[in-house]
N, C-alpha and C positions, 0 to 999 in steps of 0.2 A: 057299267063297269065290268069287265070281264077277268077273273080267275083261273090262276095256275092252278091245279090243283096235283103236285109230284106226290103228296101221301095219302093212304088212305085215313090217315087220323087229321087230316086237315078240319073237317065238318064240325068233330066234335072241341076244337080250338075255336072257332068261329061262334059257337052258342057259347060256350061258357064264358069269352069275350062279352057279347050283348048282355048275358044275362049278369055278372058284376056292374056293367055299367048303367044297367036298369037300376040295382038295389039302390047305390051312392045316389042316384039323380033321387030317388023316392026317401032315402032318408035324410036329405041337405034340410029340409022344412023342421026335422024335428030337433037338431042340433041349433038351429036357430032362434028357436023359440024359447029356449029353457031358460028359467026364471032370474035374474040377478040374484036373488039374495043367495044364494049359492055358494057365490063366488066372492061377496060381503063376509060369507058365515067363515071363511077360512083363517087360519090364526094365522096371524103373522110371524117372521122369524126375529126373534131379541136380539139386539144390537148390542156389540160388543161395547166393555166399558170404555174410555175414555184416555185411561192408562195403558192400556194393553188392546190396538187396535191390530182386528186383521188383516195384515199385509200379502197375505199368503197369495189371495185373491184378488183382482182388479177388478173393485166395485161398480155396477152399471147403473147411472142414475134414471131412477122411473121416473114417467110425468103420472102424478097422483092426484087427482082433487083434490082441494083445500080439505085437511084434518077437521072435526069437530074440537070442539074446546075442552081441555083439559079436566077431568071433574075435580071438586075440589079437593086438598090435602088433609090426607087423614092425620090426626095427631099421633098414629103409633107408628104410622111409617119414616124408617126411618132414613137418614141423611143422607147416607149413600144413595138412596135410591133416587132422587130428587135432583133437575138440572139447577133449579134456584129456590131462594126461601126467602120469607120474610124476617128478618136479625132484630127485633126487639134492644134486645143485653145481652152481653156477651158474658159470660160467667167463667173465671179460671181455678183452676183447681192447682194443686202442688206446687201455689210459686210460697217462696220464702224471701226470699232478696229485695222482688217490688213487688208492692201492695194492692191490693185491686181495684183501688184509683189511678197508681200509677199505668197499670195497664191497661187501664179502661178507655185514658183518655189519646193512649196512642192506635186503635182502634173505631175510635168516636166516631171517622168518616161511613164506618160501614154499619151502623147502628141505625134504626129507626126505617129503616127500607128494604124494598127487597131485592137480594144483594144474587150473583151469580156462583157457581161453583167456583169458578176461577177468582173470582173477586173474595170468596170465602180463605180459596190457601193463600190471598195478596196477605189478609187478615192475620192469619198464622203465622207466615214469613216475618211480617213486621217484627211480631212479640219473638221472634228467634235473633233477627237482626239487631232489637234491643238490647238483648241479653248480650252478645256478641263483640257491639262495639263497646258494652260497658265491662269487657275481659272474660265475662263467661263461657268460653268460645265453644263447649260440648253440653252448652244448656240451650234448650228451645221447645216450641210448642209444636204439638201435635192437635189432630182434630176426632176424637174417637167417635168412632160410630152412635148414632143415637137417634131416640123420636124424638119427635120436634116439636114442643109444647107451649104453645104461647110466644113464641118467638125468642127464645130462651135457649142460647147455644153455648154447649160448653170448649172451652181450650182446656187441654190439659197440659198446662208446662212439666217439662223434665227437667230438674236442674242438676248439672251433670256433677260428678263428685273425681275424684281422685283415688281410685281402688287399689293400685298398686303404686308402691317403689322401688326398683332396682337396684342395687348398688354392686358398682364392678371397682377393681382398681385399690381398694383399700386395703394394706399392711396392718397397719398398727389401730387404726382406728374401729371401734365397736360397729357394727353394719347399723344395730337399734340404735345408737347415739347420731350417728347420720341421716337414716331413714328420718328420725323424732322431729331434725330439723326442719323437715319438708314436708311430712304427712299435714293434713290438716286434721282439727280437728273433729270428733263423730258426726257426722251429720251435714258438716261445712261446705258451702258449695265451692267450686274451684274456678279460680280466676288468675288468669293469667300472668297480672299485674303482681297480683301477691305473691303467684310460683316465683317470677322474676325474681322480686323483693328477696325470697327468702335464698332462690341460688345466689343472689348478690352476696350478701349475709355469710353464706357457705362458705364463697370464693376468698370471702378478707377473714376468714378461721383463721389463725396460727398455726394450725394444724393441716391446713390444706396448701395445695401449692396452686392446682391447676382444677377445673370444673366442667365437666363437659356433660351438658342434657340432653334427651330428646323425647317428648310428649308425644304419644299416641292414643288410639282409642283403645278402649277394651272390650273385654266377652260382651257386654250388655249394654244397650242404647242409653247414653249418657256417664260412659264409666270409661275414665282416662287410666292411661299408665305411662308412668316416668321410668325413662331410664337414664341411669346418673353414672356416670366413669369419675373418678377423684384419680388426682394425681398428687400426693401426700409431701408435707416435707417430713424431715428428720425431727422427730419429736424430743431428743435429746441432745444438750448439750455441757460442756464443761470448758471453764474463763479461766485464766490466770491474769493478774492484771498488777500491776506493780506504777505508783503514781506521785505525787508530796502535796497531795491536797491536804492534808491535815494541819492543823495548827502546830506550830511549833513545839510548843509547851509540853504535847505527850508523843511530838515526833512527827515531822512533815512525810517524811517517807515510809509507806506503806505498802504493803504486798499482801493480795487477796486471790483468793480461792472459791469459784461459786460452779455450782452443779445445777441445771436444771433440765427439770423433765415435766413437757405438755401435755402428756397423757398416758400414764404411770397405768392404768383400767385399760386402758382403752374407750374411755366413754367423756374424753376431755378433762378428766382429773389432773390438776397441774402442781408439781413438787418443786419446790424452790429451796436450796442451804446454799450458804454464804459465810466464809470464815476468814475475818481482817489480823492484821497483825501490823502493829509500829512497835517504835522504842517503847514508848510507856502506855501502847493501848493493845487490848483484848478483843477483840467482841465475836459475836455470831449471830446467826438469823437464819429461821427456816419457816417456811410457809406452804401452806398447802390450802386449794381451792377446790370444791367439788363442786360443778354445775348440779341439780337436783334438777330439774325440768328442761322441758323443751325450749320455755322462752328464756333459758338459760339465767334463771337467777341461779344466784352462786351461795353458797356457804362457804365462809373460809376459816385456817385459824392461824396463826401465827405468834411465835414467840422471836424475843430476842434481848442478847445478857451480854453487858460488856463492862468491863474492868478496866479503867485510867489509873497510870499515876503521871504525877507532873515530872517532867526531868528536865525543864529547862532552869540554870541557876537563874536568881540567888533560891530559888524557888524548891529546888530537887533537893535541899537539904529539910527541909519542912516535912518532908514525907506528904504530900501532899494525893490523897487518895478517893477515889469514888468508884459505887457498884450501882448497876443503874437495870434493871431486868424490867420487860413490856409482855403482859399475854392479852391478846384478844380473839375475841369472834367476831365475824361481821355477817350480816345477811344482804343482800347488794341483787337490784334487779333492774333491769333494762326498761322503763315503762315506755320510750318512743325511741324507734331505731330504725334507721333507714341504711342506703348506701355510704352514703359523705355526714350522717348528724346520728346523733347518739346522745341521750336526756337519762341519767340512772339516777333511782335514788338509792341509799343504804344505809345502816343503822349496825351501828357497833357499841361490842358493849367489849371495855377498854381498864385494864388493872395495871396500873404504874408502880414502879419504889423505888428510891433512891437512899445511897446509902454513903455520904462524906466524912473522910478524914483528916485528921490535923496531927501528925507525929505517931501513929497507929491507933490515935483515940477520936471516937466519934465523935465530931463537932460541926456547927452549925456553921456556912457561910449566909446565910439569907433569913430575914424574917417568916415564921410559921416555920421552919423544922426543926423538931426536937433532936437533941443529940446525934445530930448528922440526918436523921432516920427522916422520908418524908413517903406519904402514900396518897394516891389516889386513884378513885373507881370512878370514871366516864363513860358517860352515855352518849356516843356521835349521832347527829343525826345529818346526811350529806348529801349535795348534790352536786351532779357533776353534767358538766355540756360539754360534748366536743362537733366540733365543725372543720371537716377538711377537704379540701379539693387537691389539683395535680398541682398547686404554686404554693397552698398556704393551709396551716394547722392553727387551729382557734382552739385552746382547752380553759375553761373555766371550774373553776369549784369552791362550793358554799359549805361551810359546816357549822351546826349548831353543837357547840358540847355544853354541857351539865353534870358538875359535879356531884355525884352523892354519897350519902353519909350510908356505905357499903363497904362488906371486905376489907373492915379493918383500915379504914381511910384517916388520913390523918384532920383529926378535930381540935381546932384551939378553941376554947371558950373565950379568951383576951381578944378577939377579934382580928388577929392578926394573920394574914392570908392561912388557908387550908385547905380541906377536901368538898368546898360546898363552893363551890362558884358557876358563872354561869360565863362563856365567853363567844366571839363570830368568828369564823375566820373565812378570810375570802382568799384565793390565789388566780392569779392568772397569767396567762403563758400565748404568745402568737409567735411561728416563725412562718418567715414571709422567705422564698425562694426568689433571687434577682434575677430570673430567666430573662428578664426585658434588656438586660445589657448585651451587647453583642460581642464582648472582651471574652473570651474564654474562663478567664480568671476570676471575673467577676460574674458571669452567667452560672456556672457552679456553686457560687458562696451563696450563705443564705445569713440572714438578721433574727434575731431573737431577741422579746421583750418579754420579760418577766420580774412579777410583781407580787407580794405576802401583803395582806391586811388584817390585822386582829385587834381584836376590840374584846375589852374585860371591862364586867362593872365594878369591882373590886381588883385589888393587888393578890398577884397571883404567886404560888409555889412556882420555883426555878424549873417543875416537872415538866409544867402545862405553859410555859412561856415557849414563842419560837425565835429562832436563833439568824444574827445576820451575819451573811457574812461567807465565804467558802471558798472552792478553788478559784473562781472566777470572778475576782474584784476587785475595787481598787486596790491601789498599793499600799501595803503597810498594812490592812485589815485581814487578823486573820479568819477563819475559819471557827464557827462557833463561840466569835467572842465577844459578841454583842448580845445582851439577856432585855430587850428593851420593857420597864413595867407600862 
């Protein structure tokens, strides 16, 4: 092989050539030789978790030897760290609502084996989906970190609560008297069905006209907030009303005057006065109810005084006269209420007197009253059902009263009716809307059946008797003039 040689530095390129390719041929034996465990001894790089994978990088898959086998599971290591486990019992913490049978056994599948991670949040999911379709919809289980002891895995349920209420839109009405309606109470978990229930409840207030909500989550895992727009009616009003429903005898034609106001506070306090006038009758009425709680039991009180005289002849020369004044209190509470049904009971405690005359001298028409004078102190006890849908109004009510020897109540020792008796009364009321007809005339009319039952074990004072009879009946009968014993 023969050589150019153009530089004189050509020579010294030509050894230092041989002489690198000497070293490499003499050290290839020693790189070959070095030990495996070397390259066993190296740590390997931790794999990201399962949640949060790295995409950053397009992973290269090695061909690895088959792994040795897992050693076993330490009891303090804990859950996180672990692709599977063995699930014993499952044990839940913070539920209140179901019981830890109840939730035991919708879980049962994943008990007693050894279950996978993803098979553990199927486990989780469930007791969230529970809670969920049974209204709870911001309650559910969580899996907290923990060592694995026996096979012995805890759920921790959150059950979600209702932490705030908004209230926008409200004039006249108290914010805390709206808010009270929809809070739940301390501790209470929150369900949907019941928030429902209770905007239902809101919307058919007297007080309100319009209801508009919307549910969100709040600052903290399982903490909702309401926001509620009200659209109010006009809380006051005032009637003039002019009619000849009355009986003849103190004057068919009458003209009245009533004032009322729904919520006088602000906090659904409701004021009622009322002032009649005929030829020969008087009278007045005023009432006032204060709801005292959330579930809107009410305390009320009302009085009412009216002064008759007769002026129909031969009769209006008799002087014919009576004074008749009523005070009560009543305590009255909702115990079941929904949208369209409503069940109250109430108990009133009830002071009557009557007061007849004959020529301007107190005299008796009835057995048991002394010189016109009659009294008695009743103790109601009542219950009332109403049922109604878009065609038809169901109202029902029961009363038990009890006369007692109170407040100056009138007492005959001759046994002849007074202030101790015991009596039932039943009424009941249905109107039915003829929507089924397709007449105009009759599509809008509606039917009403209404019906009084009372029952006494003894003969009663003219006080505590009720009366048949009024604007609406047959011909010839008047208004209040039937006393039946």
């Amino acid at each position: 092989m023969r050589y150019v040689m153009n530089s004189p530095y050509q020579p010294f390129w030509v050894i230092t050539y041989f002489a690198v390719l000497f070293g490499l041929l003499w050290s290839l034996p020693t790189i070959a030789i070095q030990p495996e465990s070397n390259l066993n001894s190296q740590e390997r790089r931790e794999l990201p978790d399962f949640s949060a994978p790295d995409t950053a990088v397009t992973p290269i898959t090695p061909v690895l030897p088959p792994l040795p086998a897992l050693p076993p599971l330490s009891d303090d290591e804990p859950l996180s760290a672990v692709p599977s486990v063995f699930v014993k019992q499952f044990v839940f913490v913070g539920n209140t609502v179901f019981s830890q049978t109840d939730l035991t056994e919708i879980v049962q599948t994943y008990q007693n084996r050894k279950i996978s991670a993803e098979e553990l949040q199927e486990a989780k999911n469930r007791i969230t989906r529970h809670y969920i379709d049974n209204g709870y919809i911001n309650s559910g289980a969580i899996i907290p970190d923990q060592p694995v002891k026996g096979g012995i895995i805890t759920l921790q349920v959150i059950e979600g609560q209702l932490s705030q209420v908004n209230i926008t839109g409200n004039n006249y009405t108290n914010e805390a008297y709206l808010r009270s309606r929809l809070e739940n109470n301390v501790g209470e978990v929150l369900n949907i069905n019941e928030l429902q229930r209770k905007l239902q409840l809101l919307q058919q207030n007297q007080l309100i006209k319009r209801v508009n909500a919307e549910l969100g989550p709040g600052v903290h895992l399982g903490e909702g907030v309401l926001n509620v727009k009200v659209e109010e009616n006009r809380p006051y009003s005032l009637g003039l009303t002019f009619n000849n429903h009355r009986s003849p005898s103190i004057g068919s034609y009458r003209g009245e005057i009533d004032v009322q106001h729904l919520n006088i506070t602000g906090h659904g306090d409701q004021f009622y006065a009322r002032y009649g006038l005929t030829e020969g009758l008087d009278d007045w009425a005023i009432n006032y109810k204060l709801p005292i709680n959330r579930a809107d039991t009410t305390l009320s009180f009302s009085a009412e005084q009216s002064d008759s005289s007769v002026i129909e002849d031969p009769f209006a020369q008799l002087l014919v006269k009576s004074e008749a004044d009523t005070y009560s209190v009543t305590l009255s509470h909702p115990f079941y209420r929904v949208a369209n049904q409503e069940f109250t009971l109430g108990l009133r405690l009830e002071k009557r007197s009557s007061q007849t005359y004959l020529l301007d001298q107190g005299f008796s028409f009835s057995p048991g009253v002394r010189d016109g004078e009659s009294k008695i102190t009743v103790i109601r006890f009542s219950q009332d059902w109403l049922d109604r849908s878009r065609v038809h109004v169901i109202a029902a009510r029961s009363s038990f009263n009890v006369g007692i020897d109170a407040l100056d109540a009138t007492i005959n020792e001759d046994g002849s009716p007074d202030g101790k008796f015991f009596t039932w009364l039943g009424q009941f009321q249905y109107v039915r809307r003829l929507d089924f007809f397709e007449t105009p005339l009759l599509k809008d009319s509606q039917v009403l059946l209404r019906t009084d039952l009372q029952y006494a074990h003894n003969e009663l004072l003219p006080l505590e008797k009720f009366s048949v009879g009024g604007g609406i009946n047959r011909s010839g009968l008047s208004r209040k003039s039937i006393n039946p014993r």
